[in-house]
C-alpha atoms as one frame of an Amber mdcrd trajectory, in Angstrom:
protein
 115.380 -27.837 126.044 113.311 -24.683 126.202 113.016 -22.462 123.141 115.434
 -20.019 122.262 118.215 -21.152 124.837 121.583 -22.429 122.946 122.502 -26.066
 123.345 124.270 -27.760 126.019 127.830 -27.992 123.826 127.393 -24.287 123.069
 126.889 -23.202 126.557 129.904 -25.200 127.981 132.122 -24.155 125.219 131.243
 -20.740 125.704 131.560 -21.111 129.643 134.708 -22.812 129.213 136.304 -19.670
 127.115 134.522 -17.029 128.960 135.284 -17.696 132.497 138.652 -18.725 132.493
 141.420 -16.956 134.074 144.665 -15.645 132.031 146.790 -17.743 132.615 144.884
 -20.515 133.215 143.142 -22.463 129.842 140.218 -24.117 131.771 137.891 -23.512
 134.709 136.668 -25.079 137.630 133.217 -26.070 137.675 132.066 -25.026 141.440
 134.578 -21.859 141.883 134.081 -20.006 138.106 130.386 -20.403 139.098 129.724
 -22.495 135.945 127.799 -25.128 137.915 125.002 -22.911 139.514 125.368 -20.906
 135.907 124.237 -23.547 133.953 121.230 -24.907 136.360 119.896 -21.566 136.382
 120.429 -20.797 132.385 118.667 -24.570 131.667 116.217 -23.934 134.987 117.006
 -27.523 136.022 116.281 -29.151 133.237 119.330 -30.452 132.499 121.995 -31.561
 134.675 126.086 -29.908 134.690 127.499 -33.242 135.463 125.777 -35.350 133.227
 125.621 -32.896 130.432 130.397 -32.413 130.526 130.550 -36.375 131.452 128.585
 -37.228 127.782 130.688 -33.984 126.282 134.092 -35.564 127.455 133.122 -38.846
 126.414 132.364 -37.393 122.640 136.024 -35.886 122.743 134.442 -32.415 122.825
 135.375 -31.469 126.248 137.923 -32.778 128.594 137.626 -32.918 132.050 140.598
 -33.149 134.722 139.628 -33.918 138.674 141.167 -31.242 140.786 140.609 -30.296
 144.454 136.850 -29.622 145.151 134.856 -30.471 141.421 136.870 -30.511 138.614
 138.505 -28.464 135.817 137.072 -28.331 132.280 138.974 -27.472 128.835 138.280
 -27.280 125.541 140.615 -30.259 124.071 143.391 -27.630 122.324 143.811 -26.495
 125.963 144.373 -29.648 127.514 147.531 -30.172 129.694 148.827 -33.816 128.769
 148.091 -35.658 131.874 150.751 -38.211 132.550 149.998 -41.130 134.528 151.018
 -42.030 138.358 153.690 -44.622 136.947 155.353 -42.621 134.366 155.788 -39.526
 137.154 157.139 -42.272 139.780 159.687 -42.944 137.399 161.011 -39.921 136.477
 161.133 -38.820 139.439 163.492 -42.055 140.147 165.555 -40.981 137.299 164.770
 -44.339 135.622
């Protein structure tokens, strides 16, 4: 990490709170420009993907897939995500 630059969580929390959209609680990685953002603040030497895939994994982030990249949130802001089945059967009415 070069000198003087803030650390990986730091920057995507930060991102994550900065660039999103009233009234939306997360942002979209290729679209809010937080991809080519972070490659340019870190000058490659760390990578977007791998960096939110070890942050979601630590609970600190979560990450939802969504049309074209994916959506990042800061846990608090999460939408529940409820699963294929359970939506099939509501929908049923059972």
């Amino acid at each position: 990490m070069a000198e003087g630059k803030i650390s990986c969580e730091e920057f995507v929390k930060k991102a994550i709170v900065s660039l999103r959209k009233e009234p939306y609680k997360g942002i979209h990685t290729v679209f809010s420009g937080f991809n080519e953002a972070f490659k340019k603040y870190y000058e490659g030497a760390a990578d977007p993907i791998e960096v939110t895939n070890q942050l979601a994994k630590e609970g600190k982030i979560v990450i939802r897939p969504v049309r074209g990249g994916v959506m990042l949130y800061l846990p608090e802001d999460a939408p529940a995500q409820a699963t294929k089945s359970e939506e099939a059967l509501k929908k049923m009415g059972l």
